[in-house]
C-alpha positions, 0 to 999 in steps of 0.5 A: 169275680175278684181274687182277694190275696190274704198274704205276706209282704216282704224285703229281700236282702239278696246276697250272691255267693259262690256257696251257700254258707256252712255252720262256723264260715264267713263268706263274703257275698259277690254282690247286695241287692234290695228287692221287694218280696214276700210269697204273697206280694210276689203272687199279687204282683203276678197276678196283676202282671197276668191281668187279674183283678186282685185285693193284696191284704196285709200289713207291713211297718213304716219301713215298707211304704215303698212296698205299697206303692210299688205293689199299686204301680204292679196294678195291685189294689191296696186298699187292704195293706195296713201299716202298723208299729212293726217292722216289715217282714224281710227275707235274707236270700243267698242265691249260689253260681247255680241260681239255687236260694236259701232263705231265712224269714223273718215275719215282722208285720206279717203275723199281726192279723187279729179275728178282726183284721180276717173279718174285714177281708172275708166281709169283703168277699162274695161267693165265687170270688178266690181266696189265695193264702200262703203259709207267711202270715199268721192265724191261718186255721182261723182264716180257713175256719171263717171262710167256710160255707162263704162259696169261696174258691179257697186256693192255698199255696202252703209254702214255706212249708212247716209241721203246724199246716197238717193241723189246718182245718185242709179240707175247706181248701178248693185248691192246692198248689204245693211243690215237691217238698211241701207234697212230701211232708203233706202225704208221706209220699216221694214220688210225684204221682204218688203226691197227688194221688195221696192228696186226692185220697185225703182231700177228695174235694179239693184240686191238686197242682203239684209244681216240680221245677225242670220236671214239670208240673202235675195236675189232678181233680177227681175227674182228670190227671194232667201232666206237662213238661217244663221249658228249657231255660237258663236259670239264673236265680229261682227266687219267685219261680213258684209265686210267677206260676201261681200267679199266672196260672190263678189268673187264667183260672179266674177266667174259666180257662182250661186246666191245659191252658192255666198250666202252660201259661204258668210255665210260660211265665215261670220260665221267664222269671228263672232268666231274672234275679229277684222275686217280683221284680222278676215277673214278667209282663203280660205281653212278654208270656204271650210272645212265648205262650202260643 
């Protein structure tokens, strides 16, 4: 079984502030750094660090090489990245004293994928290998419509969250994973049990995990509700908090863990990567999650 990671590949530009910019301000940034990102070579990364088999597609511009090899030095099978005649996408990242982001994407490379390219990755597709698919690449409902009645295990992360993901054929995802904010805009509802609850009623097959930083996360399938706290920790920088879960959490998952089990090792990890600045660069290894998970 083999998690095929249908995703982004990006360039950070870190900038730390004492505030976020406001309309008409210039603000001079306390320091510049250069990571690799994208929410889908973030979660590859995870992944790989977790001890997962996963297939990273994607594309990126001549100017993002060193993004593959440093995805395939994470343990990524690249063998799926394409490089094409555009630029690769990249993120402008302001990261506050507080360690909160805000991020503007630009796509780049990321929303080039033609029937064929999703034709290639599905061909290499079994049933009950994992699908995983975030919403930073383009031709999303045409993914989701081809892989249909394949026996995938079809996991979508819809973040960043954008009107164009309520008019997705959802009902062939397996699995959601979604945050506070993106639970809202799919259900209408703002109070966490209410989102799963909601999601439960509008996709009664599909799983829901619903991830709420210091509170915690929530999990809920038609047969079981599962809540757990998060850990106490300095955070630093939330940039790739989301992705570390997913990854370490999916990881144990494929492995036919408990739902108990996936969840305090995403938690593990997550708050590991909230004491680091950085997206991938600030997943953590396997043997620093299993000094905390025990």
């Amino acid at each position: 079984m083999k998690i095929i990671n249908f995703g982004s590949i990006n360039i950070d530009h870190v900038y730390s502030v004492e505030h976020f910019v406001q309309p008409g301000e210039t603000l001079r940034s306390r320091s510049y750094k250069i990571f690799s990102g994208g929410k889908g070579a973030n979660q590859s990364v995870a992944l790989a660090r977790a001890g997962a088999k996963v297939i990273h597609a994607g594309k990126i511009g001549e100017d993002g090489t060193w993004l593959k090899v440093k995805l395939q030095k994470s343990g990524v099978d690249t063998s799926l990245i394409e490089t094409v005649d555009e630029p690769t996408g990249h993120a402008l990242i302001q990261v506050n004293t507080q360690g909160e982001n805000a991020i503007i994407i630009h796509a780049g490379a990321n929303e080039g994928f033609l029937d064929s390219d999703i034709q290639k990755v599905l061909n290499l597709c079994q049933a009950g290998d994992y699908l995983l698919l975030q919403n930073e690449i383009n031709a999303l409902d045409k993914i989701l419509q081809m892989s249909r009645d394949r026996g995938l295990n079809v996991i979508f992360n819809p973040a960043p969250m954008s009107t164009e993901v309520k008019n997705y054929p959802l009902e062939y995802v397996d699995l959601f994973i979604i945050n506070k904010i993106e639970g809202e805009m799919l259900t209408s509802q703002k109070d966490p049990q209410k989102i799963v609850d909601q999601m439960q009623s509008l996709y009664p097959q599909s799983k829901t995990v619903l991830t709420l930083g210091k509170e915690g996360v929530i999990y809920k399938d038609k047969d079981q509700s599962v809540k757990m706290q998060a850990l106490e920790v300095k955070t630093v920088d939330t940039t790739g908090a989301g992705d570390t879960f997913i990854g370490y959490f999916l990881a144990e998952l494929s492995k036919g863990r408990k739902i108990e089990k996936c969840l305090k090792t995403g938690i593990t990890a997550s708050s590991i990567c909230v004491g680091r600045q950085g997206a991938a660069d600030s997943i953590p290894l396997r043997e620093e999650v299993e000094r905390l998970d025990h």
